[in-house]
C-alpha positions, 0 to 999 in steps of 0.5 A, a space after each residue: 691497633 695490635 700487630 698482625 703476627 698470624 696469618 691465618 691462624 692466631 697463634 701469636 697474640 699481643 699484649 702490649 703495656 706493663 710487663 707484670 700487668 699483662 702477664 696475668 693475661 697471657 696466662 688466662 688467655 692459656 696462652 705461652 709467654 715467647 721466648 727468644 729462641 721462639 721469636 728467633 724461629 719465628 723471624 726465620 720463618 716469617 722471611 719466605 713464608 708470610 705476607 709482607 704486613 706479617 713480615 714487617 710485623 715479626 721483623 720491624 718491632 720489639 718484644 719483651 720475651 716473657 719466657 725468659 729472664 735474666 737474674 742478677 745477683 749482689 756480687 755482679 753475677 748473673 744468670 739465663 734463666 729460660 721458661 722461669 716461672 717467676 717470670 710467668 708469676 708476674 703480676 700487680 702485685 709483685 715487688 719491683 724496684 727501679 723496673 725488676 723483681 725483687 728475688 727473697 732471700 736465697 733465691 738467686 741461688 736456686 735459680 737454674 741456668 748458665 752463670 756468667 761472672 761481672 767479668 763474662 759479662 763486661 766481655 761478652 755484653 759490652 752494649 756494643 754491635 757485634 760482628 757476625 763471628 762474634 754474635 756466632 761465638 757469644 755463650 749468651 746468645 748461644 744460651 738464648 738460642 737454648 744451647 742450638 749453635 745451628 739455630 743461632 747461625 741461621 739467625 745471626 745470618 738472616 739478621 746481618 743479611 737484611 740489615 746490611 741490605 735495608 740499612 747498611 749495618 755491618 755490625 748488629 746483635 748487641 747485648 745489655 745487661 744491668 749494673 750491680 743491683 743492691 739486691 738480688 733481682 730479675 728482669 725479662 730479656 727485651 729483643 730489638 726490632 731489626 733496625 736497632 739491630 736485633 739487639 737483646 737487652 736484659 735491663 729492661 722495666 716489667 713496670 714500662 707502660 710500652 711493653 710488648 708481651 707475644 703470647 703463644 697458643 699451646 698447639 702452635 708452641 708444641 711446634 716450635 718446640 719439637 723443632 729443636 
């Protein structure tokens, strides 16, 4: 059964399996792949103004954010990559290794977004819970948060909020990235449930058969966007 993200409008729907088997989907159903900044607004938005089915519904499960990946290059670099086309691309017949896209030769390079050295990430993606000034200081979830430090505080705020009342953590918003590849590759950011903490992991499989795509329609992402 899909989840019950909309009410009452279906401006968010589920495709739930592999990540490169439902994007194709996604698109041809001319909807937008979730980014995390979106999923972030939506968890905000959700807290006092939807049902509690809807509710649990945003802040009880994970998602795979289409919209946004994480590329790894050979010398243990990495780069935020936000709306990357070659995430929207995804499709059967994309070369994957262990779970990642396989990026040609050069590519990398052309990638556009923050770069962050083997070094930045081994201090700020240490696959540990953060405190909440950490989360609030960390330039990776800040580049999620597409640069809006506002938007980031007002999250990291909901999540230790909630988290501290319905299961006593005092530490949430972890960070995971992959290990130097043996060749330049993608992968998508997957964002955790709030009870893992609201964790981001960007070591996840596009070829996992419980993926968990959120397509978006173009009316209800053009709102979103125009919040920034």
């Amino acid at each position: 059964m899909s989840l019950q993200l909309n009410e009452p409008r279906v401006d968010y729907k589920e495709f739930y399996g592999a990540n490169h088997k439902q994007m194709p989907n996604l698109i041809a159903d001319g909807r937008v792949p979730m980014s995390v900044s979106g999923l972030m607004r939506k968890r905000l938005e959700v807290l006092t103004g939807g049902s509690e089915d809807v509710k649990s519904a945003w802040h009880d499960n994970y998602f795979d954010t289409g919209g946004d990946g994480i590329g790894y290059n050979t010398n243990g670099n990495a780069k935020i990559v936000l709306d990357s086309k070659l995430a929207r691309d995804l499709n059967k017949k994309s070369k994957l290794r262990n779970g990642a896209l396989v990026l040609p030769e050069g590519m990398y390079k052309s990638l556009e977004g923050p770069e962050f050295t083997r070094d930045d990430l081994g201090k700020y993606a240490t696959s540990n819970v953060l405190t909440l000034d950490e989360v609030k200081s960390n330039p990776i979830w800040l580049a999620l948060a597409r640069g809006d430090q506002d938007l980031l505080n007002e999250y990291a705020d909901m999540v230790f909020a909630q988290t501290k009342q319905r299961f006593g953590y005092d530490k949430n918003m972890g960070l995971w990235v992959s290990g130097k590849p043996k060749e330049p590759n993608m992968r998508l950011w997957c964002v955790s449930r709030l009870g893992c903490g609201s964790s981001a992991s960007g070591d996840s499989y596009l070829d996992c058969s419980n993926g968990r795509l959120v397509g978006v329609a173009p009316e209800a992402h053009s709102s979103t966007e125009d919040k920034k």
